[in-house]
N, C-alpha and C positions, 0 to 999 in steps of 0.2 A: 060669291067668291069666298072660299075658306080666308078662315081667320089666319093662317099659319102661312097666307104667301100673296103678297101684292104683286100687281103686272107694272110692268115700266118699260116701257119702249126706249126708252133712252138706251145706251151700246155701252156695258158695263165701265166704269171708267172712277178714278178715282176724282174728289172734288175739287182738285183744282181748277177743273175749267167750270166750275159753277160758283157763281156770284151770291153774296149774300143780300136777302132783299131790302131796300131801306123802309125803314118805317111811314112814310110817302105813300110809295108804292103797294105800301099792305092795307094802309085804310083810304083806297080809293080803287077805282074801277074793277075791272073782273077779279083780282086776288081777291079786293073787299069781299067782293060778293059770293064767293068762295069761304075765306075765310070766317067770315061773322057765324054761320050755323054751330059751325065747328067750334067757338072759342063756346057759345052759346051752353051746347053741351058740355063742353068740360063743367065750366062755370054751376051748373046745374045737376054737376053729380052724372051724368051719363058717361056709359062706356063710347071710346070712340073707336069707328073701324080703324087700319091697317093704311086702306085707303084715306081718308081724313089723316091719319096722324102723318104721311106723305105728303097732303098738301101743306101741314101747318111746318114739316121740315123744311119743303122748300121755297115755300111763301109766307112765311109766318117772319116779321122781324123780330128780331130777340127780345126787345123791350115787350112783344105780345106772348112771346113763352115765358119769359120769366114771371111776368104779370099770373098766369094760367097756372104755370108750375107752383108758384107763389101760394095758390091759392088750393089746390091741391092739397097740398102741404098742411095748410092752415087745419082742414077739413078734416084730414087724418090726425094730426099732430094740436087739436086744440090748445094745447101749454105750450110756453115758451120757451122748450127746453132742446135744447141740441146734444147729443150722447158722441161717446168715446168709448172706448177698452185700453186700457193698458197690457199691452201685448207683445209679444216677440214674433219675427219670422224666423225658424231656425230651419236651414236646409240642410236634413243628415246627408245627400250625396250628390253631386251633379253630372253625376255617368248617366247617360242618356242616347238611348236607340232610337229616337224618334227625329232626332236633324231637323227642328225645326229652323226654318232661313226667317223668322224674326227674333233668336233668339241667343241674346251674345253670355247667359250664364253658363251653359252646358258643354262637357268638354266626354268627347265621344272615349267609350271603353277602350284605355289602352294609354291615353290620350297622356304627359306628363303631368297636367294639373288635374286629374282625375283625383277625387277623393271620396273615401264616407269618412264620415265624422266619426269618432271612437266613444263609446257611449260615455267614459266620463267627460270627455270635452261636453256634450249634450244634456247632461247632467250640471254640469258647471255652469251653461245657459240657463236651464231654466230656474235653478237655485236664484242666480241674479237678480232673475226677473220675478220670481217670487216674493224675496226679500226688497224689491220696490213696491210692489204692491199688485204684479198682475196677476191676469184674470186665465190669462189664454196663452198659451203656446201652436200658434200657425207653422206645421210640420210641413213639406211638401221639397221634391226634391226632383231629379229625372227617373228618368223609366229604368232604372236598373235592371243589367239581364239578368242578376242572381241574387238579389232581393228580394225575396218570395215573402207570402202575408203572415208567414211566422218570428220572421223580423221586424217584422213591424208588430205586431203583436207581442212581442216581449218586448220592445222599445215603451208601446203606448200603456203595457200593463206594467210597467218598471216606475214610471214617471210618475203612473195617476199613482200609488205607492206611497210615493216619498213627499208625493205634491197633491194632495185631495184638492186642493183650492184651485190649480189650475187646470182651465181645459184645454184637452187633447181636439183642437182645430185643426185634422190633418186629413192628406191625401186627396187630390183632385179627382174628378169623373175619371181621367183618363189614367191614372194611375192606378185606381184601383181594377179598372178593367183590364190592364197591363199583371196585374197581379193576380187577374183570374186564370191570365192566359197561363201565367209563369206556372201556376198552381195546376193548371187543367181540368180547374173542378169553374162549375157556375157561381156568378157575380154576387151572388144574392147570399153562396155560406159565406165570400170574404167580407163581407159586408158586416153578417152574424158574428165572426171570427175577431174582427175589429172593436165591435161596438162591443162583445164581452170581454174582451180587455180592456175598454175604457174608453173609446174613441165614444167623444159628446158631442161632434159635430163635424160637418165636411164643408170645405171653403169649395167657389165654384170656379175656380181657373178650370182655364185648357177648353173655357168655351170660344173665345175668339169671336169669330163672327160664325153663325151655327145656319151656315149656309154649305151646302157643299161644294158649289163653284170657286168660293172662296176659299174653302179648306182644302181644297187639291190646289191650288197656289201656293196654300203660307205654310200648312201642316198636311204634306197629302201621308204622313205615316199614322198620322196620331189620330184616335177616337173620332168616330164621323159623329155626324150631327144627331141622327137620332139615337148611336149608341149611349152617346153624353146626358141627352135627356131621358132615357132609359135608366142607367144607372141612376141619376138623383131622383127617376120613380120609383128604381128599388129602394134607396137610402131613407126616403119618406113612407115607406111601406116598414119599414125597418124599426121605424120611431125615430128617427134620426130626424137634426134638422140642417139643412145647407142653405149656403146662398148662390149667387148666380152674378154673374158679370159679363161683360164684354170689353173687348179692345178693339178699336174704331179707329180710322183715320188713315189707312191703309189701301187697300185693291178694291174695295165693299164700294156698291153704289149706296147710295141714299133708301131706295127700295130694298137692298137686303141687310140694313141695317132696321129697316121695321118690321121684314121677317125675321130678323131675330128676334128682337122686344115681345114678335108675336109669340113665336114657339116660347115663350118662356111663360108669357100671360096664360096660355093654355093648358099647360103643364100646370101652373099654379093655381087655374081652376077645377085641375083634376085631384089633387096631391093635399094643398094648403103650406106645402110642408118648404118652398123658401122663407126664409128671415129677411131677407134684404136684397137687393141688388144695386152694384156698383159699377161705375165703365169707367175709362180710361183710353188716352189715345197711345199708339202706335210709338213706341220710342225706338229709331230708328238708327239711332250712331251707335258703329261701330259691329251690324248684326251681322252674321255668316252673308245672308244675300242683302245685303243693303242699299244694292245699285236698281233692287226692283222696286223701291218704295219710295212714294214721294217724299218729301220735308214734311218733318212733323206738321199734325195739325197745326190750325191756331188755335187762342183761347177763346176766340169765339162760335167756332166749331165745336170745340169742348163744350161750349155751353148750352148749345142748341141742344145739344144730343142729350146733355148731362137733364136739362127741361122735359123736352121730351120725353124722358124715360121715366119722370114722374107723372107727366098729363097719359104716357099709355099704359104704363103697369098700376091701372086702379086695382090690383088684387095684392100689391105689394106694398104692406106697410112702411118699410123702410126704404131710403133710398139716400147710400152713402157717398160722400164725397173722394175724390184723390190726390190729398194732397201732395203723395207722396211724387206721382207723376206734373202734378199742376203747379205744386208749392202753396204754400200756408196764404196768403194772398189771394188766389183766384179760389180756392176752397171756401176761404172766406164771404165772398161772394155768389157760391152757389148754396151757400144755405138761404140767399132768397130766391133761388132757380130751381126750389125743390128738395133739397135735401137735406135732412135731418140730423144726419149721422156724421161724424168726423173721422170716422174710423177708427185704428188702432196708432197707440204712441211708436209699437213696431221700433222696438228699443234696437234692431236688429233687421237689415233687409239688404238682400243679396242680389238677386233678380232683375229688377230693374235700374238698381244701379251699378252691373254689370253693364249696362248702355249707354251710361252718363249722366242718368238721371239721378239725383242725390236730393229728396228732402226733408229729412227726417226731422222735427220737431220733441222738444220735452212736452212734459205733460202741461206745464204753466204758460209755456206758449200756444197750444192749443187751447186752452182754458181762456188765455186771453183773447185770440182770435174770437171763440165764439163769442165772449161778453159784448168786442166791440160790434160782433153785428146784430145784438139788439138780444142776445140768447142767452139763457140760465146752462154752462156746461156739467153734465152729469156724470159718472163714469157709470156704465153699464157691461153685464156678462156677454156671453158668446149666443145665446138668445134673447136678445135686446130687450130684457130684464134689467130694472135701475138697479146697480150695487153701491150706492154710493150713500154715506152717511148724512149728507146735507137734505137728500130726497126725503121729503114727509110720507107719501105714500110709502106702499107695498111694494116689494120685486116680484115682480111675476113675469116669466118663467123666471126663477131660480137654478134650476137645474134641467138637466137631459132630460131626467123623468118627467118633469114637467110640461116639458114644451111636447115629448112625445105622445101625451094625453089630450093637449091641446088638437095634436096632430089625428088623434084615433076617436076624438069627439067632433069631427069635422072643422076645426075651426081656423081662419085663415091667417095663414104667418103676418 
């Protein structure tokens, strides 16, 4: 069976009617005997199929992925350090042609609360967040019909400018393929066109669940599955580095939630060229179609998922938490479920709490979170390089350049 698609007889269906297993039931009779090979390998540094990480999703009790995930972690992560950015999300517009029905920030061309941001307001952003101390500016916004990649290029060549120290974190896959079309020329000069004005990295929104049966549900206008992975193959061709995410919780069965994990593994063994990956569920109040989607995850679904995305992306060093969707508490508790990362303090976020979700944290609150769960907090750049004075070692990558050479010497994100 390819790596990029597991079989599931099951009749596609969201998890509510699927039970979670008790821990009983995993270390005894046919699960056991299922289960055991499979934890086996993790444990022992093996990759696992598609198939296996299927069964550990839907027979594995949490106390046995956290455990695995746990350990994972360790393996990758020998210190005991847990990493942050101090970061902004600034969205220059939310005029948007793509109508996605999970998504309550975007208001269609024409629309009364239609806006772009005026670049000194944007300017006024990032100063702020400079003058605190960050790292990074996460740009991303809707598909504009007449914001073409010379707008954004004088935006991201203005900023890096006035602001060398902050990096330009901007434009999703589907954005900038949206910007190929506006342009009519091929993905790969907007890409060139971006990065020499300054763009040092691309965040991985707009992958959703990178199945197509599920993307003609949720997004049937926006960037298909393999255009998505296409483009961050050009961006890694490019010397650029991104990350990759998903949002889970939704229409997706359990089987195409480990095709996705896989297309992403595969890509990153072709490429090297992710930094991290992070997921998140499904925030459901208040979106354009909100009567198609169940009730939010729980957090114990979150944390299956948030596990396993450590025990199956063995080629992805990083593996960030959300607390923004989760809240500062259960984030807390998936740095022993695998994950390393805290994120960004995102002095500034529009997006998902357009839904209701709201949890935005200072930096000392994060700092404290990780100390009490057993971790040294470090602040690190936009390629998960330490920048932080307290670090005894080195920052490596420091910069674009760096991490792009990492990327052109084969080496994995």
């Amino acid at each position: 069976m390819s790596s990029t698609a597991t079989q599931d007889t099951r009749d596609p269906a969201p998890d509510q009617e699927w039970v979670a297993p008790r821990a009983s039931a995993a270390s005894s009779g046919s699960s056991a005997s299922r289960l055991a090979p499979i934890c086996d390998k993790v444990l022992s540094g093996q990759r696992i199929t598609p198939e296996e990480a299927l069964t550990l999703h839907d027979e594995a009790d949490l106390l046995t992925l956290g455990t695995l995930a746990d350990a994972v972690r360790w393996r990758l992560h020998p210190e005991p350090v847990v990493t942050y950015i101090v970061d902004r999300n600034v969205n220059p517009t939310n005029s948007c042609v793509t109508d996605c029905g999970f998504c309550a920030f975007y208001r269609r061309p024409g629309d009364p609360e239609e806006y772009v941001l005026p670049r000194e307001e944007i300017v006024a952003k990032v100063q702020e967040t400079a003058d605190l101390g960050g790292r990074q500016i996460l740009m991303q916004g809707g598909h504009h019909p007449r914001l073409k990649t010379d707008w954004w290029c004088d935006l991201i060549a203005d900023l890096r400018e006035r602001f060398p120290q902050v990096n330009s974190h901007a434009l999703s896959a589907p954005e900038i393929e949206h910007l190929s079309k506006l342009d009519k020329r091929p993905v790969e000069e907007v890409i060139r066109d971006l990065k020499d004005a300054g763009l040092g990295s691309v965040p991985g929104a707009g992958a959703e669940i990178l199945v197509e049966r599920v993307r003609l549900i949720i997004a049937p206008r926006k960037t298909t599955t393999d255009k998505w992975l296409d483009v961050h193959r050009k961006i890694h061709e490019a010397g650029l580095r991104s990350s990759a995410t998903m949002m889970f919780g939704h229409v997706e069965t359990a089987a195409e939630r480990i095709e996705h994990l896989a297309r992403l593994r595969d890509l990153q063994d072709e490429t090297g060229g992710f930094t991290a990956f992070a997921c998140w569920t499904m925030q459901p109040d208040g979106v354009p179609q909100e009567e198609i989607y169940p009730e939010r995850a729980t957090p114990g679904v979150y944390l299956r998922v948030q596990a396993l995305s450590r025990i199956f992306l063995d080629n992805f060093k990083n593996i960030q938490t959300s607390y923004v969707t989760q809240g500062v508490k259960m984030a807390t508790v998936t740095l022993r479920y695998g994950c390393n990362d805290f994120g960004g303090t995102m002095l500034e976020e529009n997006v998902v709490s357009a839904a209701g979700c709201f949890h935005l944290e200072s930096v000392q609150r994060i700092e404290d979170a990780i100390a009490r769960a057993g971790f040294t907090p470090r602040q690190r750049n936009s390629w998960y390089g330490i920048s932080d004075e307290r670090h005894e070692s080195g920052c490596a990558p420091s910069s674009a350049e760096e991490a792009s050479y990492e990327i052109t010497a084969g080496g994995v994100a």
